[in-house]
C-alpha positions as CSV (number, residue, x, y, z in Angstrom):
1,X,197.2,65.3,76.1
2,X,194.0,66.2,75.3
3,X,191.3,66.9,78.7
4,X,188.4,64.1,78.3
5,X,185.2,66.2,77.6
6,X,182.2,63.2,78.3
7,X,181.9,64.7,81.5
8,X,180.5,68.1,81.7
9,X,182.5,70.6,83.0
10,X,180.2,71.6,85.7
11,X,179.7,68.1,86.7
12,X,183.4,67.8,87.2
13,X,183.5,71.2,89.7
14,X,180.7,69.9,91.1
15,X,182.0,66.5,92.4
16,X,185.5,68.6,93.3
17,X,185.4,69.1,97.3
18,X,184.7,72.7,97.6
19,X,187.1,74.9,99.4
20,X,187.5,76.0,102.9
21,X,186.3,79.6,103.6
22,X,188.9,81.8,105.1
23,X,192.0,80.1,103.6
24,X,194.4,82.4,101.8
25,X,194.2,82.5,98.2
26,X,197.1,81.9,95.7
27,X,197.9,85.5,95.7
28,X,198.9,86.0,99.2
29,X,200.4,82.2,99.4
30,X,202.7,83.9,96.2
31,X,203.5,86.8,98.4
32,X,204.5,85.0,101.3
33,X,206.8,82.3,98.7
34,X,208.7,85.9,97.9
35,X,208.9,86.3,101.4
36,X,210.5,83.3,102.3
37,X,212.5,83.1,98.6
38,X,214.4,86.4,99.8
39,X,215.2,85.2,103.2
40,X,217.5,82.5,102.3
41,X,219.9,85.3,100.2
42,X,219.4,87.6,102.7
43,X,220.4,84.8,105.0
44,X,223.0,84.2,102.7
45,X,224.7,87.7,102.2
46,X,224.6,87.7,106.3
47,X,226.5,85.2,106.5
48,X,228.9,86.0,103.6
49,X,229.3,88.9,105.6
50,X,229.8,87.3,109.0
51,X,232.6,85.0,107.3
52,X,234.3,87.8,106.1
53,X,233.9,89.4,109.5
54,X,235.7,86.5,110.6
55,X,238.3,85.9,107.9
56,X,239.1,90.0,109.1
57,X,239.0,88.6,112.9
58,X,241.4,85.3,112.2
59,X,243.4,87.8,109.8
60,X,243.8,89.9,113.4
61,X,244.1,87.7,115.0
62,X,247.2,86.5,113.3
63,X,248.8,89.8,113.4
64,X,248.0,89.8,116.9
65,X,250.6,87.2,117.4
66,X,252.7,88.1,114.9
67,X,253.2,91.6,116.8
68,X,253.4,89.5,120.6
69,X,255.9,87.5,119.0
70,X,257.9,90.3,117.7
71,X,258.0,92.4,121.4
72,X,258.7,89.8,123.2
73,X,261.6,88.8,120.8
74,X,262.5,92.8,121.2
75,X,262.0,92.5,124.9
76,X,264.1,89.5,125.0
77,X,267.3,91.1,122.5
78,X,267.1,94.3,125.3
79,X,267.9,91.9,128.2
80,X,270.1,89.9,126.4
81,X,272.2,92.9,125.3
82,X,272.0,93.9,129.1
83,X,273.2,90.3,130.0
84,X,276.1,90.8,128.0
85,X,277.1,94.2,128.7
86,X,277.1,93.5,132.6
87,X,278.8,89.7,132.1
88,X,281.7,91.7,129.9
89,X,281.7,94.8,132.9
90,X,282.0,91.0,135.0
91,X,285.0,90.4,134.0
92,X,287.3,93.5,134.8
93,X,290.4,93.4,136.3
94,X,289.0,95.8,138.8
95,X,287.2,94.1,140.3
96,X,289.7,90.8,140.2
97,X,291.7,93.5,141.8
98,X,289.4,94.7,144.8
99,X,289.7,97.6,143.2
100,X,286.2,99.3,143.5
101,X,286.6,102.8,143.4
102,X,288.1,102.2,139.9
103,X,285.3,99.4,139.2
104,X,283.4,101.9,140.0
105,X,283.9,104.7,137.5
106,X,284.3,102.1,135.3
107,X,280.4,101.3,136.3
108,X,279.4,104.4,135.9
109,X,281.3,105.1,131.5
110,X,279.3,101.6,130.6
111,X,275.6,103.2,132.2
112,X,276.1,105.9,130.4
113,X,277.4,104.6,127.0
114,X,274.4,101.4,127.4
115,X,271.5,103.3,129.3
116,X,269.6,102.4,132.4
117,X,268.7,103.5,135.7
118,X,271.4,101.8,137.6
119,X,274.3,99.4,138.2
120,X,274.4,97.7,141.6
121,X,277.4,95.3,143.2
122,X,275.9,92.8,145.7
123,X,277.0,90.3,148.1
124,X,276.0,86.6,149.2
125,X,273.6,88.3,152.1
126,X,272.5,90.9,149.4
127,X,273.9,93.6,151.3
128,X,274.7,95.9,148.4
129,X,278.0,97.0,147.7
130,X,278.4,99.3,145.1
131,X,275.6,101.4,144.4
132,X,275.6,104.3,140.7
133,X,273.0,106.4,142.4
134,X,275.2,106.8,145.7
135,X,278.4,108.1,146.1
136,X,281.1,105.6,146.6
137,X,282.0,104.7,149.7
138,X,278.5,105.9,151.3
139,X,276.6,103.4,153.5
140,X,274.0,101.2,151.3
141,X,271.2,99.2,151.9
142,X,270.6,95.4,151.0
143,X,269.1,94.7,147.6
144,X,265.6,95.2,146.8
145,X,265.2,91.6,145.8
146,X,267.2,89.5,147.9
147,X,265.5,86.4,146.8
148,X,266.7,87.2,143.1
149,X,270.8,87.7,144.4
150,X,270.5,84.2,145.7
151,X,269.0,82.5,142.6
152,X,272.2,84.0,140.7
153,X,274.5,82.8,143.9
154,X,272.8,79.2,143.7
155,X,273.3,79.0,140.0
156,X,275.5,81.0,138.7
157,X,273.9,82.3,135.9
158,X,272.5,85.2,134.6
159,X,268.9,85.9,135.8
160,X,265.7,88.2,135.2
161,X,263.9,89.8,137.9
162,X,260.0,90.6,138.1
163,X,258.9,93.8,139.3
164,X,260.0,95.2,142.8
165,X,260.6,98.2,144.4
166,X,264.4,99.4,144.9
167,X,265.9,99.7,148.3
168,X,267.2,102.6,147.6
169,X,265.1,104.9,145.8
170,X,261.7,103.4,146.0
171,X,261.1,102.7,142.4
172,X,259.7,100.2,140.3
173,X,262.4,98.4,138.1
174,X,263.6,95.1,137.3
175,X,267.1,94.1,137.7
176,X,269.5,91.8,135.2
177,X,272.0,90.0,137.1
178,X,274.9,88.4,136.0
179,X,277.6,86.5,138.7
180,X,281.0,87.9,139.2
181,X,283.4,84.6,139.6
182,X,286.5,84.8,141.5
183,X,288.7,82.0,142.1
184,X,286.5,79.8,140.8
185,X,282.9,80.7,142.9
186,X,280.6,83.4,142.9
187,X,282.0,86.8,144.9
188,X,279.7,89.1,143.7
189,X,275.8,89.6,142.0
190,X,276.4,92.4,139.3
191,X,272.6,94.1,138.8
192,X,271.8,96.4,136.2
193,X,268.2,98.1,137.3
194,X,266.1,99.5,134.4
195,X,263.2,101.1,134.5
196,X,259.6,100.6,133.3
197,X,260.0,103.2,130.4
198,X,263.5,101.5,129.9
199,X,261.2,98.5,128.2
200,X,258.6,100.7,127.4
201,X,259.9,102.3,124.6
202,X,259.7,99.2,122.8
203,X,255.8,99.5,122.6
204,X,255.8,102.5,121.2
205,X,258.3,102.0,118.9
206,X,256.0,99.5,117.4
207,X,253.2,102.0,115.7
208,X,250.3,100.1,117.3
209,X,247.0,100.8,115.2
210,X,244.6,103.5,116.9
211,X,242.9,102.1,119.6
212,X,244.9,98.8,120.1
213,X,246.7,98.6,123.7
214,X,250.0,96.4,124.6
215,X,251.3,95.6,127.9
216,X,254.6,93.6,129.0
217,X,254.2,91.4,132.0
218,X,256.7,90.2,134.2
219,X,256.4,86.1,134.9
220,X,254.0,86.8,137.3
221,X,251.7,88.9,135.3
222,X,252.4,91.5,136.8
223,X,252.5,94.5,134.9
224,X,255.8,95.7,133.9
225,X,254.7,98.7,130.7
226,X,251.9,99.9,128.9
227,X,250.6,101.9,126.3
228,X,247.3,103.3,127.6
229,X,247.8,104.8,131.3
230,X,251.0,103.3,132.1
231,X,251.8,105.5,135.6
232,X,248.3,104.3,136.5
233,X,248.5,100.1,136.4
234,X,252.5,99.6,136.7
235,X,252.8,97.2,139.0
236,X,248.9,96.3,139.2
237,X,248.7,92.3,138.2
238,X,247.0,91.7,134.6
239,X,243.6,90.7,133.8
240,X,243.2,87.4,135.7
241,X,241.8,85.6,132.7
242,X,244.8,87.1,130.8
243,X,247.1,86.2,133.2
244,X,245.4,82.4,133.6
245,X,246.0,82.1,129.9
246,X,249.9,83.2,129.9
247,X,250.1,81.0,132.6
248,X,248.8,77.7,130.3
249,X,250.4,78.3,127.0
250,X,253.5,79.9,125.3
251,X,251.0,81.5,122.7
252,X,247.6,82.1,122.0
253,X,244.4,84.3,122.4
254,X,242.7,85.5,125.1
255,X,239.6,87.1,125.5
256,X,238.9,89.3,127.8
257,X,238.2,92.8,129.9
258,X,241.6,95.5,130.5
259,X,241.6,96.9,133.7
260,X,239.8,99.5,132.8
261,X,237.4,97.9,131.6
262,X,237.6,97.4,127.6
263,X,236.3,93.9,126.3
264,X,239.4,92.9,123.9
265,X,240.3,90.6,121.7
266,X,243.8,89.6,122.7
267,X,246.8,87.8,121.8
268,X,249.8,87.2,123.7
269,X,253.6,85.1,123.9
270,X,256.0,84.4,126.2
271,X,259.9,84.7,126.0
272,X,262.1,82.3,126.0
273,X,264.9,84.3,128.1
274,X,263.0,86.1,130.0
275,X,259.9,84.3,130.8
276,X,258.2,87.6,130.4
277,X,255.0,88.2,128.1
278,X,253.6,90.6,126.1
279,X,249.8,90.8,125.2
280,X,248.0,92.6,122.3
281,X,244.4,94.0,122.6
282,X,241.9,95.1,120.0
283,X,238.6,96.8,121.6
284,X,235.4,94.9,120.3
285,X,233.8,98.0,119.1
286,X,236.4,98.2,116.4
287,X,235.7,94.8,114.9
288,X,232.3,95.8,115.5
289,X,231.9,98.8,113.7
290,X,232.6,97.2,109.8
291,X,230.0,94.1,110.6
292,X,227.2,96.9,111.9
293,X,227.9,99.2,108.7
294,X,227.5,96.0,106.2
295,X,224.1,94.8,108.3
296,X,222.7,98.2,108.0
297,X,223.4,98.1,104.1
298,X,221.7,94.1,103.6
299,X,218.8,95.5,105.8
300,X,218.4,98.3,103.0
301,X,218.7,96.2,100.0
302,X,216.6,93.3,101.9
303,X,213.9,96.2,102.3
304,X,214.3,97.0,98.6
305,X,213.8,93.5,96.9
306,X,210.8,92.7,99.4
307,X,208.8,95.5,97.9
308,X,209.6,94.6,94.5
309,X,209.4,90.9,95.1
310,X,205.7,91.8,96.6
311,X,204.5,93.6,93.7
312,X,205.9,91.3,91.1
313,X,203.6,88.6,93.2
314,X,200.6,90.2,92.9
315,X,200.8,90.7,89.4
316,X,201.2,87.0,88.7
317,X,199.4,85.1,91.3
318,X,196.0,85.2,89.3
319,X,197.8,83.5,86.6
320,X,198.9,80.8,88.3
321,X,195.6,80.3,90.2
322,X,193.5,79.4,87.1
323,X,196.7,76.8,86.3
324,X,196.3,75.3,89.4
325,X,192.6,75.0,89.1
326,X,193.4,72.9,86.0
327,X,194.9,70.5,87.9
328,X,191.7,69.4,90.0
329,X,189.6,67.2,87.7
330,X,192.9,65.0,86.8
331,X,193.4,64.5,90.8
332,X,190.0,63.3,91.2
333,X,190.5,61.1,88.2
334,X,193.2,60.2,90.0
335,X,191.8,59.3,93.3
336,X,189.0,57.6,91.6
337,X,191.4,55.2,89.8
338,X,190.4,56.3,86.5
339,X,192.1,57.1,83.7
340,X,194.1,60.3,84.1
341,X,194.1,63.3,81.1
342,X,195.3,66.6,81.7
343,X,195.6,70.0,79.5
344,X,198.8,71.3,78.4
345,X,200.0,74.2,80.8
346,X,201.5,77.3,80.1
347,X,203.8,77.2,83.3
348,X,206.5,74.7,83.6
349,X,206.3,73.8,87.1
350,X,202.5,73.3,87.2
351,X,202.4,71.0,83.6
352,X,205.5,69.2,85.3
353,X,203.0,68.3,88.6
354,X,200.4,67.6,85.4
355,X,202.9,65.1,84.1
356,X,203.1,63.7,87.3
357,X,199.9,63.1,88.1
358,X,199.7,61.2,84.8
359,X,202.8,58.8,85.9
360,X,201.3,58.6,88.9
361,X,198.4,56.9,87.7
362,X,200.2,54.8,85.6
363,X,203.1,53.7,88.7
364,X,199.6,53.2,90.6
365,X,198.6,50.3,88.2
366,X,202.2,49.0,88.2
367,X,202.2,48.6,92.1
368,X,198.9,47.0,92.2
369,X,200.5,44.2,89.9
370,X,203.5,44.2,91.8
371,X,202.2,43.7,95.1
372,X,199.9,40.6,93.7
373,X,202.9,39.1,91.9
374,X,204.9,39.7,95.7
375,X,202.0,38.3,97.0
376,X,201.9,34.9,94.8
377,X,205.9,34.6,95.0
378,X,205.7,34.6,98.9
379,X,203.1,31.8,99.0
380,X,205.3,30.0,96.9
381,X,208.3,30.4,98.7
382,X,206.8,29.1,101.8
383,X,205.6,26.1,100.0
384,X,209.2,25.5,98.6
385,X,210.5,26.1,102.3
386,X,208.2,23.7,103.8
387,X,209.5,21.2,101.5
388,X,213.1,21.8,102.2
389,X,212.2,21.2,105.6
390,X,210.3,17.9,104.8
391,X,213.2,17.4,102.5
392,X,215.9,17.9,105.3
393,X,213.8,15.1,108.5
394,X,213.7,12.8,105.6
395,X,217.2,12.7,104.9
396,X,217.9,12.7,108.9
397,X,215.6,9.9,108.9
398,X,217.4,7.9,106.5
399,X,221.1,8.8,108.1
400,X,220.1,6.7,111.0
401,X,217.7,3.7,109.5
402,X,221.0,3.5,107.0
403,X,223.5,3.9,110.0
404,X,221.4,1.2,111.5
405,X,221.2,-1.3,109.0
406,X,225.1,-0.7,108.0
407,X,226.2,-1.1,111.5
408,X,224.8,-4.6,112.2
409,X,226.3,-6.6,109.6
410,X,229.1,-4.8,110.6
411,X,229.1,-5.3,113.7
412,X,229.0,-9.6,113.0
413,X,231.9,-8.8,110.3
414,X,234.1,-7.7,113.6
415,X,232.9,-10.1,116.4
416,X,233.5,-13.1,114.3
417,X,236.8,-11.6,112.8
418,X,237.9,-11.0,116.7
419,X,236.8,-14.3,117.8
420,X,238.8,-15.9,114.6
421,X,242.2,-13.7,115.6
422,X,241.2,-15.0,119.3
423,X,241.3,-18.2,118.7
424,X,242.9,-19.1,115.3
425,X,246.0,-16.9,116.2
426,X,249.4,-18.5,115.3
427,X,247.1,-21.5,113.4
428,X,246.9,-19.4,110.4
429,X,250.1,-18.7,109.7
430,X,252.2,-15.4,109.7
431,X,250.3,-14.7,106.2
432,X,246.5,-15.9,107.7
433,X,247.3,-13.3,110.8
434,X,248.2,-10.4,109.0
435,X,245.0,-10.7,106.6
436,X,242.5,-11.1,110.0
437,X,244.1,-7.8,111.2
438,X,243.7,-6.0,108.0
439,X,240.0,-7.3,108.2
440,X,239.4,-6.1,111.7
441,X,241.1,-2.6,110.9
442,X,238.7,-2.3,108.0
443,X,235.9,-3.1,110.7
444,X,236.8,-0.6,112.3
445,X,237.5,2.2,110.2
446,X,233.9,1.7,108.3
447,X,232.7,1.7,112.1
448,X,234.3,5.3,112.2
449,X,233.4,6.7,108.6
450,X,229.6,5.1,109.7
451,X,229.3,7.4,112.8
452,X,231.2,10.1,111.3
453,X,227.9,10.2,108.6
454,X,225.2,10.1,110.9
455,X,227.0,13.2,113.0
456,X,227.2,15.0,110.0
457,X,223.7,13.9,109.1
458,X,222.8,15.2,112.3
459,X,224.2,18.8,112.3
460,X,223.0,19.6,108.4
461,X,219.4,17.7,109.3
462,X,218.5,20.1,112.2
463,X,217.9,23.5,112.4
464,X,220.3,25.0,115.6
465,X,218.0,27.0,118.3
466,X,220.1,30.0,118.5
467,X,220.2,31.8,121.5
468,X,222.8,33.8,123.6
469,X,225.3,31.4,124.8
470,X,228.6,31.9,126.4
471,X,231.7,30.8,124.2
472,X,234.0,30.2,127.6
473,X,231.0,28.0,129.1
474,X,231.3,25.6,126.1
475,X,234.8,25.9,125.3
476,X,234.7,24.1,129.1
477,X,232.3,22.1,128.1
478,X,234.7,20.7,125.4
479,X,237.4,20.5,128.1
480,X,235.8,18.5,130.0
481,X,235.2,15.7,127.3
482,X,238.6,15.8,126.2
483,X,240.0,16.1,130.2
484,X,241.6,12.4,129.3
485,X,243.2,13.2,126.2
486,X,244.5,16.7,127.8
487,X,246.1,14.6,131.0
488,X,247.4,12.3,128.7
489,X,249.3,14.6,126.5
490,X,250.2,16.8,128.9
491,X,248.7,19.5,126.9
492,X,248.9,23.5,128.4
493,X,246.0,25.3,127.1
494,X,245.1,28.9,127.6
495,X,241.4,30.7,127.2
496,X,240.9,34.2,126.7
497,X,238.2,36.2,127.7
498,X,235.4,35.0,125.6
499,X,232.1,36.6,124.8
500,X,228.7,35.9,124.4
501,X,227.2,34.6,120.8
502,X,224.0,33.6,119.3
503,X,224.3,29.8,118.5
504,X,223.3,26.3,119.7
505,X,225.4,25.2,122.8
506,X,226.0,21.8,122.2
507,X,227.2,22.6,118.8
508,X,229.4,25.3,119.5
509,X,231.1,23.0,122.0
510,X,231.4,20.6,119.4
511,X,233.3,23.4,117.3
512,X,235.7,23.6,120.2
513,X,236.6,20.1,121.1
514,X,236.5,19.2,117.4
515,X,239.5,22.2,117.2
516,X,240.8,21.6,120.6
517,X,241.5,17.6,119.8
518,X,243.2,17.8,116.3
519,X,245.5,20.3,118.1
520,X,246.3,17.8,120.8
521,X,245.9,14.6,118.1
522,X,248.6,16.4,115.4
523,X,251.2,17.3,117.9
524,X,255.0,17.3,117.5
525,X,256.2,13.9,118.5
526,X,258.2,14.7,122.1
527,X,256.9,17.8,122.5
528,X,254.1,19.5,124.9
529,X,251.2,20.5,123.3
530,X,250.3,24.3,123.7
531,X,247.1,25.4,123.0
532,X,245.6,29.0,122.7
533,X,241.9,30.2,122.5
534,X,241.4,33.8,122.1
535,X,238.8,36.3,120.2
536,X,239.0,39.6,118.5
537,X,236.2,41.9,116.9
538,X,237.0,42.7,113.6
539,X,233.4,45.5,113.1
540,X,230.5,43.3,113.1
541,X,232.3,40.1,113.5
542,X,234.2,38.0,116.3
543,X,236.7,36.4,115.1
544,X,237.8,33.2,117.4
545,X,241.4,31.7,116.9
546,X,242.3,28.7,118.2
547,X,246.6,28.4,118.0
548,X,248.7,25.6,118.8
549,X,252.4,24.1,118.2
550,X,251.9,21.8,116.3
551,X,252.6,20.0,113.2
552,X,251.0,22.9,110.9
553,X,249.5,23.1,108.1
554,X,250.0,25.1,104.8
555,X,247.8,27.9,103.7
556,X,246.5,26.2,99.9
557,X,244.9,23.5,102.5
558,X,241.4,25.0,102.9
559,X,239.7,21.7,101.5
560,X,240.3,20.1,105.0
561,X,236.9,21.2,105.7
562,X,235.4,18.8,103.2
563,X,234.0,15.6,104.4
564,X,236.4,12.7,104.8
565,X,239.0,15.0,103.7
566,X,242.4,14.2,105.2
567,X,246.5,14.7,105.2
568,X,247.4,12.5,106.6
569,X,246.9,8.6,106.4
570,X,245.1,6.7,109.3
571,X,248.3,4.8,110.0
572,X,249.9,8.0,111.1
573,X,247.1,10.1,112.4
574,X,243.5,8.1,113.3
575,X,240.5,9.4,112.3
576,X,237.2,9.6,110.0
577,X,237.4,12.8,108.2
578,X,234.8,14.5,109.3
579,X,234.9,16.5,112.7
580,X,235.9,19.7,110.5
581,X,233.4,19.3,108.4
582,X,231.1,19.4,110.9
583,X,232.4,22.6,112.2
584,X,232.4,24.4,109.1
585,X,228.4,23.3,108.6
586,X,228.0,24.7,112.4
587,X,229.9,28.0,112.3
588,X,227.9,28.8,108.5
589,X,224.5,27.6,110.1
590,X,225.4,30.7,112.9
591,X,226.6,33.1,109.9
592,X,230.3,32.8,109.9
593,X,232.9,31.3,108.1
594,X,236.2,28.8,109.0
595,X,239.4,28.7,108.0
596,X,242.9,27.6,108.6
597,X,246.4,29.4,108.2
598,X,249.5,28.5,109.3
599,X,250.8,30.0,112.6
600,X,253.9,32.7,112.1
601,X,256.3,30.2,114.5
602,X,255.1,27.0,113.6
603,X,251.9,25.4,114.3
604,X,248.3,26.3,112.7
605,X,245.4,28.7,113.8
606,X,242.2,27.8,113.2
607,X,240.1,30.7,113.2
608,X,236.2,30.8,112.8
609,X,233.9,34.0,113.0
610,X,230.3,34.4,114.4
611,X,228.1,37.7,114.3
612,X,228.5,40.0,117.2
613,X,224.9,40.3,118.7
614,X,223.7,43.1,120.9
């Protein structure tokens, strides 16, 4: 497009608003767009790296466990090799025998074949009978733990100690003990003591990683070996927030300070023998270390691409300035409502906001037509509503002249055919009888079908006033007109709790006696009539059942809601045809729907659904 040339160029600047003094030209604008252009992959490349900083921490994480796991399973196949050497040494005829001096050498070639500190023969009170690290036969003391030698005496099983301190030597150690059964009850608590380093080999048989530390706790948290400084914290309790976290779960991580003072990242599991656990540490600072490395080399590169970035800006920004300059006389053209030409542009983005300003203009016309044609359909629409509404009290008005004129005629047809049954009963003949009581059952059913149209004149002629009413307020409304029909058939109904709905009260009551009485009217002859009323919200909707035992209906039969629809004749079942009718017009005038469907155990449920309102 070619630039319009009838005005003069300095007319055009002229009427332009001039600029702002002190505002920063395009140039520095450009430099700061570098600027903020780099942040976002600097940004980026941070967080790529803090991802994989955290991929490398959940990686460790992993292995954390995966090592736990694997000491406490090593912890747990030591004890359970101890468990069965001492139940085996349990079973000797030595001690079946009473013979202990034997038992005892016997004691002493399993110690040193197995390993441990010490094997230890007990008694109900704990008084200690047989003692490794004594001579035999010299006096002994009761057992460190007594509490432990009555668990195995209460149970008789094998148990696990926690940490104590022997009776005899003053150690730290933990004891396995195994019962000893003789004639059929526990004589003896067999205890096999083992030291801290006993277990603590299994650390370092493990090759930990520089740095990383590893502890075994007993089921207190106490702990029982170490890596780093064991002589200095065996027997101290673990990290509280260590030991909180053992206490909670079988598994997991813990974060958290070591005694002496290390923030770790740890993991931990317990064992399923021994109830023990074993934690894994990592200091911080060697996570740490690869994330500070890999900030210090973004910062570098970050540095390197601003500088270029910067100059690369400089070199351009006058360039772009006399583009952008090109766009002011089409944006005053633009404002002006004028037709809008503009200069082809040798940079894409700035002919693309050229282009723009072009469709602009043009979408600027468009909506100006658009809005009068809105403008002229409204009017309309509210000329064509007023005369729905004219439309709809007309028709009303007619209903009830036409009810009116129909029912008087009608209403001679039946007095004079009731006075003629009256008194010309038996006079007629058999033949002359029967044809006055078709006549008066005629009567009365066009009596029926005459009120039935003006009610349903009535609920399509007006216009419900909707406001919040309460659903269990008219379903007792409804009650209440059918309290004779209810006493009469006996009829057990039951009401949920109902909520509140926008609608007109008097019609939604209609809805429920309308449902209420066919459900007593189509009853099973000789049997009570049991009615249900409940609600459900189904998203925006409540949906409102109303269930009974019926005769029931079949699924296909959705055109009962049609006027003077029936299915049954008026010989079996009296009626006009029109009471569901009416509640279909009502529950669609509130914005719902009405249906039927037969019930799972016989019956029907009639179900109808109204918006849920705030």
């Amino acid at each position: 497009m070619m630039l319009d040339n009838s005005t003069p160029e300095g007319e055009r600047l002229a009427a332009s608003p001039a600029p702002a003094g002190g505002l920063p030209g395009i140039r520095s604008r450009l430099v700061l767009l570098v600027v903020v252009c780099l942040l976002p992959s600097i940004l980026a490349v941070g967080l790529l790296i803090h991802d994989f900083y955290n991929r490398q921490r959940r990686l460790l994480e992993q292995n954390m466990v995966q090592t736990a796991h694997a000491l406490v399973l090593a912890v747990d196949r030591e004890i359970a090799r101890r468990v069965a050497t001492l139940q085996t040494l349990a079973t000797s005829p030595h001690l079946a025998n009473d013979d202990l001096a034997s038992f005892y050498e016997q004691a002493r070639a399993i110690l040193r074949d197995q390993g441990g500190d010490n094997i230890v023969l007990s008694d109900a009170s704990a008084q200690q009978v047989l003692n490794l690290t004594r001579p035999f036969g010299a006096p002994l003391p009761r057992h460190g733990s007594p509490e432990q030698i009555a668990k195995v005496f209460a149970s008789g099983q094998p148990a696990i100690s926690d940490l104590f301190i022997g009776g005899v030597r003053k150690r730290y150690l933990i004891t396995v003990d195994v019962p000893v059964w003789k004639n059929g009850k526990v004589a003896y608590t067999l205890s096999m003591a083992l030291l801290p380093e006993n277990l603590g080999h299994l650390l370092t048989e493990q090759q930990l990683p520089p740095g990383w530390i590893a502890g075994i706790f007993d089921s207190r948290g106490i702990i029982v070996a170490r890596t780093h400084l064991p002589e200095k914290f065996i027997g101290q309790g673990g990290s509280p927030i260590l030991v909180e976290r053992m206490r909670q779960s079988q598994k997991g991580l813990s974060e958290n300070n070591t005694l002496e003072g290390i923030p770790v990242y740890g993991a931990f599991s317990r064992g399923s023998l021994s109830q023990w656990s074993v934690a894994v540490g990592v200091p911080k600072q060697v996570l740490l270390a690869e994330l500070r490395n890999s900030i210090l080399l973004v910062s570098a590169s970050a540095l390197a691409l601003t500088i270029g970035g910067l100059g690369l800006a400089w070199m351009i920004g006058g360039r772009i300035r006399r583009s952008m300059r090109s766009l002011i006389a089409p944006a005053l053209a633009l404002g002006a409502g004028t037709d809008v030409q503009t200069p082809r542009q040798n940079i894409q983005e700035v002919d693309e906001v050229a282009a723009a300003l072009v469709t602009a203009s043009a979408l600027l016309r468009q909506r100006t037509a658009e809005r009068d044609l809105a403008r002229r359909n409204e009017a309309e629409t509210q000329r064509l509503l007023q005369e729905l509404i004219n439309a709809n009290g007309e028709l009303q008005r007619f209903a009830h002249i036409a009810s009116h004129d129909l029912q008087e005629p009608l209403r001679i047809v039946t007095s004079f055919t009731q006075l003629l049954a009256r008194r010309f009963t038996g006079r007629l003949g058999v033949e002359g009888d029967e044809y006055v009581a078709f006549i008066v059952g005629a009567a009365k059913r066009m009596h029926e079908l005459i009120n039935g149209l003006l009610v349903f004149a009535n609920v399509s002629g007006q216009g419900p006033l909707m406001a919040p009413v309460s659903a269990a307020q008219a379903c007792r409304a409804a009650m209440d007109n059918l309290r004779d029909s209810i006493a009469g058939s006996g009829a057990e109904i039951t009401v949920g709790d109902l909520p509140v709905v926008m609608a007109a009260e008097i019609q939604l009551m209609q809805v429920f006696q309308n449902l209420i009485g066919n459900a007593i009217k189509f009853r099973q002859p000789g049997q009570t009539p049991r009615i249900a009323v409940t609600v459900e919200q189904h998203q925006d909707m409540w949906v409102f059942s109303v269930a009974d035992n019926g005769i029931g209906i079949e699924k296909s039969d959705q055109d009962i809601f049609q006027i003077f629809r029936r299915l049954h004749t008026r010989d079996v079942y009296p009626g006009a045809g029109v009471g569901l009718a009416v509640c279909k017009m009502i529950i669609q005038g509130c914005g719902g729907e009405i249906w039927a469907e037969p019930a799972p155990e016989g019956g029907s449920v009639f179900r109808f659904t109204i918006p849920v309102t705030s």
